[in-house]
N, C-alpha and C positions, 0 to 999 in steps of 0.2 A: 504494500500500500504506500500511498507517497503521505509525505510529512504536513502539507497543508494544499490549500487548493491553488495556490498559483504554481506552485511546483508542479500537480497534475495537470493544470492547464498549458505551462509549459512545455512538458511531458508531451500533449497531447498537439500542438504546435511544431513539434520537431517531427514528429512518429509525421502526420497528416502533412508536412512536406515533405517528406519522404516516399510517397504512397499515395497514388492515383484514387486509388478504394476509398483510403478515409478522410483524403481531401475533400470528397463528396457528401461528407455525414456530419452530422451535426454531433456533438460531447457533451455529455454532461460527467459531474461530480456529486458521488455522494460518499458522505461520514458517518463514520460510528466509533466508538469507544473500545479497542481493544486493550484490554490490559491496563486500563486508568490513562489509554494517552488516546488521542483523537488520530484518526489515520481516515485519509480518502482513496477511492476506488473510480477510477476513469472509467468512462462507457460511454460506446461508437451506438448511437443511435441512427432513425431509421430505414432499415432493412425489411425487405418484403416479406421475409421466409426466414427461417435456420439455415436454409440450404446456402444464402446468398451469407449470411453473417458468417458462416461458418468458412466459406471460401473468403471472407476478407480475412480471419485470424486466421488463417492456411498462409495467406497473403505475408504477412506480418511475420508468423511466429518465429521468425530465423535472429527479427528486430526487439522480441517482446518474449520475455520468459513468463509464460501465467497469461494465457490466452484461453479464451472460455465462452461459450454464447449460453444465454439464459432467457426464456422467456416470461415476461413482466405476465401479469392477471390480466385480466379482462381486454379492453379498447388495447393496450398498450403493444407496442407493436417491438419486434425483435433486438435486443441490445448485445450487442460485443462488449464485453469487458478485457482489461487489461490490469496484470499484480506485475511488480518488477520483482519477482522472484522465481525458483524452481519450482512451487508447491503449485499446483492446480487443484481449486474445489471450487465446484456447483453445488450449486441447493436447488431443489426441487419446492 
């Protein structure tokens, strides 16, 4: 997870000129509290399908350790996430 959100933003700034795919998408950030310290989490928003998010972190993963697609509930439409570490998890 990166340290604050301009850092993610950042993050997401470099990655997105690097990369025809997620030059095209829009980013968001979101936080949560691991461990007593606040840590954010990037995500390449929207994608039509799994199939296309998944071919953008295909795209990527050579750039980004901790590539992951997840689908939000309801209306909300398919999100790529990016951790800058080895560890990969999804939640269902």
């Amino acid at each position: 997870a990166y340290e604050s959100n301009a850092v993610a933003r950042d993050g997401w700034s470099r990655m997105s000129a690097r990369n025809r795919t997620l030059a095209s998408r829009d980013a968001i950030t979101t936080s949560a509290t691991v461990s007593g310290r606040r840590v954010y989490r990037l995500m390449a928003t929207g994608f039509d399908n799994r199939a296309q998010a998944q071919a953008a972190c295909r795209s990527v993963s050579a750039s980004i350790r901790g590539c992951f697609v997840r689908q939000l509930s309801g209306q909300d439409r398919v999100q790529w996430s990016s951790r800058p570490q080895s560890t990969r998890l999804a939640m269902r």
